[in-house]
C-alpha positions in Angstrom: 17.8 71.1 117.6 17.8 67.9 115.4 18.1 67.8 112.2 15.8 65.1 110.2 17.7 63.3 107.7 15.7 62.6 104.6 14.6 59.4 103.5 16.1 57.9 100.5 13.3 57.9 97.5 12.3 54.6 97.2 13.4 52.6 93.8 10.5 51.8 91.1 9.9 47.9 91.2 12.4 46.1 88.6 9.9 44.3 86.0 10.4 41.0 86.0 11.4 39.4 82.5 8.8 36.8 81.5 9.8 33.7 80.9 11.5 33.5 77.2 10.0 30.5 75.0 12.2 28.4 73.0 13.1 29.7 69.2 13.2 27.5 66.6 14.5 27.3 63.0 12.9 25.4 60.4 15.1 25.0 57.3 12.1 23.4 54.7 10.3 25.3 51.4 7.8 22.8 52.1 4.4 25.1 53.0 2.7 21.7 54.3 5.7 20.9 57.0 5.8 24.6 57.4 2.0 24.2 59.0 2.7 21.5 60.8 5.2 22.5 62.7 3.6 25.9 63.0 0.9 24.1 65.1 3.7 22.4 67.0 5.2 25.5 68.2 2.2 27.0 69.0 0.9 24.1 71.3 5.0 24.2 72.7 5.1 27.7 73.4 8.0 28.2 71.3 8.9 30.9 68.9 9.0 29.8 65.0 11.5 32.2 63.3 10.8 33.2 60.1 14.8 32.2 58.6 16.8 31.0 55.2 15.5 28.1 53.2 19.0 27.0 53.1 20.9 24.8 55.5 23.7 26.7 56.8 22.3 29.7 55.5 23.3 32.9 57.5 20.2 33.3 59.4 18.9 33.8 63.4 20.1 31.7 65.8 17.5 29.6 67.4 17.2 27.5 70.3 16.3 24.3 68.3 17.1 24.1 64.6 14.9 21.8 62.1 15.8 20.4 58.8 13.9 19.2 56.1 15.5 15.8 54.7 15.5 17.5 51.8 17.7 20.3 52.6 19.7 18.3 54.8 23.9 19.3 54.0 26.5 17.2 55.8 28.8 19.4 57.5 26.5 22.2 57.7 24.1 20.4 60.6 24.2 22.0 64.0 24.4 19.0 67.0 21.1 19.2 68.2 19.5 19.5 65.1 16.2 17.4 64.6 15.8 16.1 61.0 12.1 15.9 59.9 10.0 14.8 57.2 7.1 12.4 56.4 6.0 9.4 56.1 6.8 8.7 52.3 10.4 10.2 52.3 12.6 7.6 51.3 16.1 7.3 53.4 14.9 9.6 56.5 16.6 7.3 59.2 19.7 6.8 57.0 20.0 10.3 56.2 19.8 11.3 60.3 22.9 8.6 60.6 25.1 10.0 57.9 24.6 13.5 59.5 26.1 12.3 62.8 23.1 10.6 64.3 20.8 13.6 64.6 17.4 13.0 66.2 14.3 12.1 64.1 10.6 13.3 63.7 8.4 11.7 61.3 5.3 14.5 60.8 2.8 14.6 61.6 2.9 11.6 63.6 5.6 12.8 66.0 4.1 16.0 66.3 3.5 15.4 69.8 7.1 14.0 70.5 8.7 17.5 69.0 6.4 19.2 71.1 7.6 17.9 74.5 11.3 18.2 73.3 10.5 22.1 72.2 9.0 22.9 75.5 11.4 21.2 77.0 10.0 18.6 78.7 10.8 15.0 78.3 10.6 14.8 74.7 8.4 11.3 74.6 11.3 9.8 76.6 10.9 5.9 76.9 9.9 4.1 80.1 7.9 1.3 81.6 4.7 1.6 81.3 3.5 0.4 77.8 1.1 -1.0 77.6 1.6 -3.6 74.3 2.3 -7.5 75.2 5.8 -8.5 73.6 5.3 -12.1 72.2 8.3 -13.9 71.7 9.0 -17.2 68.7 11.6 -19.3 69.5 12.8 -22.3 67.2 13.9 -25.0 69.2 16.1 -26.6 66.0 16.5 -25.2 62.6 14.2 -25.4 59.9 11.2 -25.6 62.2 9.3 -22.9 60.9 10.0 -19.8 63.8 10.2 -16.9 61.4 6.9 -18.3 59.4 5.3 -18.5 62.6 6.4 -15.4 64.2 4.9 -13.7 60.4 1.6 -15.4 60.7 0.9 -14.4 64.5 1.4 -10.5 63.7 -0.5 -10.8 60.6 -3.2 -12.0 62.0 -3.4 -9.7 65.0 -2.4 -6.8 62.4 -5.6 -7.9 60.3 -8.1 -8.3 63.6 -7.9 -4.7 63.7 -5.1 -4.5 66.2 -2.3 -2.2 65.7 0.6 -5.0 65.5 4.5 -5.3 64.5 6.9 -8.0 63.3 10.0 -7.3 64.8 13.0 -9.4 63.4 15.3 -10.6 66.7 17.4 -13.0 64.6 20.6 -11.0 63.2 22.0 -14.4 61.2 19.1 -15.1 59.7 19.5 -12.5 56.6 16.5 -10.6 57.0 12.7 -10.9 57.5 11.8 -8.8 54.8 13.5 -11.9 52.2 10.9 -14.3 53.8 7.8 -11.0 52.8 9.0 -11.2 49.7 9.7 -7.1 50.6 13.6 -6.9 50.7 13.4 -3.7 48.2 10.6 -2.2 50.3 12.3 1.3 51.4 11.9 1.5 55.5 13.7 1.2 58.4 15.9 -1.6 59.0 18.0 -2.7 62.5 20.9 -0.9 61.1 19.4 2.1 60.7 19.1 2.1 64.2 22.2 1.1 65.2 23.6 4.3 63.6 21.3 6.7 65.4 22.4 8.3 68.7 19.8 8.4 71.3 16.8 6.9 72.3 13.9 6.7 69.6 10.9 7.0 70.7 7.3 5.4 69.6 6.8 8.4 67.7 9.3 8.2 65.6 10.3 4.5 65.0 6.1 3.7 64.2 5.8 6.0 61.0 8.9 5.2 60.0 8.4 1.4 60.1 7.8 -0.5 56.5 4.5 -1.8 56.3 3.1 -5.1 54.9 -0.4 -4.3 54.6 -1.9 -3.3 58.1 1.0 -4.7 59.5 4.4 -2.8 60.6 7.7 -4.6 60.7 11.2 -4.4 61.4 13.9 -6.6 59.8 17.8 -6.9 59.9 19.3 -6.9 56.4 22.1 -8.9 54.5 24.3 -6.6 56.0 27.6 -8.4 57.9 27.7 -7.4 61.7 30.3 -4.4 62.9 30.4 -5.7 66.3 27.1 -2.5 67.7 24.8 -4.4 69.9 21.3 -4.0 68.9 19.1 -1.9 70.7 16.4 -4.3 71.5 15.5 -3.5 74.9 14.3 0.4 73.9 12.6 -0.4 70.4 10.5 -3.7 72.0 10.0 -0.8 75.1 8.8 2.0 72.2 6.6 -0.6 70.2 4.9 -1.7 73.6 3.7 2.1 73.7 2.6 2.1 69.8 1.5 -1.5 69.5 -1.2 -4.3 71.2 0.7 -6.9 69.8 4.8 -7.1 69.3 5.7 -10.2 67.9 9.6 -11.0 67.9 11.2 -13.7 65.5 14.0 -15.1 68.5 15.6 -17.7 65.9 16.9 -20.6 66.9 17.7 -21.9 70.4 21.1 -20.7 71.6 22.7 -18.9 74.4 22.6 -16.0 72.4 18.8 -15.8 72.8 18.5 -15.7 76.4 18.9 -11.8 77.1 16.4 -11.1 74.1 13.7 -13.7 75.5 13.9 -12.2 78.9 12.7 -9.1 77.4 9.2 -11.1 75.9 6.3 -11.1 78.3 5.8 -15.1 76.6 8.0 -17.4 74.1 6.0 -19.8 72.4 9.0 -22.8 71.5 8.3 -24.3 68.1 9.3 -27.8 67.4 8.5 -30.1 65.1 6.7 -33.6 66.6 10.1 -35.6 66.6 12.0 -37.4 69.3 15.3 -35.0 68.2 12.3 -32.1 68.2 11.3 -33.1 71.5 14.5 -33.0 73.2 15.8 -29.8 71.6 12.6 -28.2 73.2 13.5 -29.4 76.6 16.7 -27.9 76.1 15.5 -24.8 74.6 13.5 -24.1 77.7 16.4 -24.6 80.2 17.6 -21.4 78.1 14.5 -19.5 79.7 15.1 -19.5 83.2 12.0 -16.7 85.0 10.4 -16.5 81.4 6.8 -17.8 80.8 6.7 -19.9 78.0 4.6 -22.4 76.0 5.5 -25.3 73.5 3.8 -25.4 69.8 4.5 -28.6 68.1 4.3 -28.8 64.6 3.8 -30.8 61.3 3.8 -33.9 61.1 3.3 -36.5 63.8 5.6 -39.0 62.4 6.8 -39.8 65.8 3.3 -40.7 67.6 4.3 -37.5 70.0 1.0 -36.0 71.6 0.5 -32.8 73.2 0.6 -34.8 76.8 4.2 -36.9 75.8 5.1 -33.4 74.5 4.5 -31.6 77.7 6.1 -34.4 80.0 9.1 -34.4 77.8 9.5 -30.8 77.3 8.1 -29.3 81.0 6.3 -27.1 79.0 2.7 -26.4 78.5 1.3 -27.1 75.4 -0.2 -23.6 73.6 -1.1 -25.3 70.4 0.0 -26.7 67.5 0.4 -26.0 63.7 -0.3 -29.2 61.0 1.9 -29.2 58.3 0.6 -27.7 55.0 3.0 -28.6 51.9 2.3 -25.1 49.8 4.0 -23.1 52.3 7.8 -23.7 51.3 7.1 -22.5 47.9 4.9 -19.6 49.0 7.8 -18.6 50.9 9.9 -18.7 48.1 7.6 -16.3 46.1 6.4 -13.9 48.6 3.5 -14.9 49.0 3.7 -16.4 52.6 1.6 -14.0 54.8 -1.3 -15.1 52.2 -0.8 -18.8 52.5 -1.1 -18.7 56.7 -4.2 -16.6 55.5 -5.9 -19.9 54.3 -8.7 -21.3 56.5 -6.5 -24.6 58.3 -3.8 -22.3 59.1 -5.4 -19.1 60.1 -7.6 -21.0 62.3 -4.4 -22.8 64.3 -2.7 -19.5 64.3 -5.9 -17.8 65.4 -5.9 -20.3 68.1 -2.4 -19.5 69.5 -3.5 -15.9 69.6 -6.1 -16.8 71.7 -3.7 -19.0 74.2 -1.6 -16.2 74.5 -5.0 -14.0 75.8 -4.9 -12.1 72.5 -8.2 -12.9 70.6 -7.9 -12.7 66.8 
């Protein structure tokens, strides 16, 4: 006679844990950044812990700490940590660098960056795809007027209505922000962002950018180089996401300027209408091997050079010219030159290199 051996009770169905969201700590007394990055989480998915007000403060330990600018301790910064704040808070990018390079977010404006990185997706990471045009201004000899130029362009575009930025490309040449008239401006500067680890991202570098009126700019400073190659590659790649127009002062001809041309979807070549101006251009363009680009003579035709002698000499196409107005040295000097290339004669030649370049002013 057999015996039946029992079955084995079957075991209950294990529960499967649900996905946990990522926790994050926000180290600010400020009820306004408190909301807004409330509102981040909540569209990340991620779990805002209720913690210290305190840097360093004993407190939960979260997947992703933030840390008001204010509140900001050296020493007492976890890696990984994003610094945040707003527009208006002076020293933001400087502060991140002396904390070890932390990342940035300027809110609200890279609300949507912080809420990629908290869900952990790509975090705004940069890639081709932008859609802005890169416009570069190369001088073809000293003096000729490049970083006046490369000024008016963007401020043109900037006051058509077009988000634009001024992006300074020539590290010798002491600083854009002189030639404003804006050197005490607080913003960010190129070695700001040669102290930052990372890539930056639209979001980030477009609040953070000093502003002349509607337009946004970026300038070196007086500052001597250490040796850090600039990052020019990603910002140009971030602005092309934030901006319709990036205009780059390249500085004078030199082999230096090749890499940072190549990088321009156009170079217009400034020279003045001189046989020496002439000649310089021609050389100037050998420098742009597989680059698009365009002469612009300018001032005075004390030569007899026209646009057809210019363009035989040179192989380039003529984009247009600038005439020679005699109140702009001195509006440089005062800080008034984004104003002078304002006035009727110039904005109208500037307006008409915009449109040369398929960007109508």
């Amino acid at each position: 006679m057999s015996t039946a051996v029992p079955r084995p009770a079957p075991h209950p169905p294990q529960a499967v844990p649900a996905a946990r969201g990522r926790t994050v700590r926000l180290v600010s007394d400020d009820a306004g950044l408190r909301a807004t990055v409330e509102r981040v989480c909540a569209a990340a998915g991620a779990e805002l812990l209720t913690g210290p007000s305190a840097a360093g403060s004993p407190g939960a330990v979260a997947d992703t700490d933030l840390v008001d600018v204010r509140h900001a301790v050296r020493g007492r910064v976890r890696p990984g940590t994003v610094l945040v704040g707003r527009p208006e808070d002076p020293g933001l990018w400087d502060r991140a660098a002396d904390l070890g390079g932390c990342a940035v977010a300027v809110l609200p404006d890279a609300a949507g960056w912080l809420a990629d990185l908290l869900a952990g997706g790509p975090g705004g990471a940069a890639g081709p795809g932008g859609t802005g045009r890169v416009l570069g201004v190369l001088g073809a000899v000293g003096g000729a007027g490049t970083s006046t130029l490369a000024c008016w362009l963007a401020d043109r575009a900037a006051h058509g209505e077009r988000a634009a930025a001024l992006v300074d490309g020539d590290r010798a040449g002491c600083g854009l922000d002189v030639l404003l008239g804006l050197e005490h401006q607080d913003g960010l500067r190129w070695p700001d962002l040669l102290r930052i680890a990372g890539t930056v991202h639209a979001e980030q570098l477009w609040p953070a950018m000093a502003r002349a009126g509607q337009l946004r700019w970026l300038s070196w400073d007086r500052s001597l180089p250490d040796g850090s190659a600039a990052p020019y590659a990603a910002v140009l790649e971030a602005l092309r996401r934030a901006a319709e127009l990036v205009v780059v002062d390249l500085g004078r001809a030199g082999p230096g300027t090749a890499d940072t041309a190549a990088l321009c979807d156009e170079v217009l070549v400034l020279t003045p209408r001189t046989v020496r101006g002439m000649l310089a251009a021609r050389w100037a363009a050998g420098l742009l091997p597989g680059t698009t680009a365009r002469l612009v003579p300018a001032g005075l035709n004390v030569a007899d050079v026209d646009d057809a002698l210019a363009a035989a000499t040179t192989g380039l196409p003529v984009a247009g010219s600038v005439r020679f107005h005699g109140a702009v040295p001195e509006a440089a000097e005062t800080g008034r030159l984004l104003e002078a290339g304002r006035s009727r004669r110039l904005a109208r030649d500037v307006g008409a290199l915009l449109d040369s370049v398929g960007v109508v002013p």
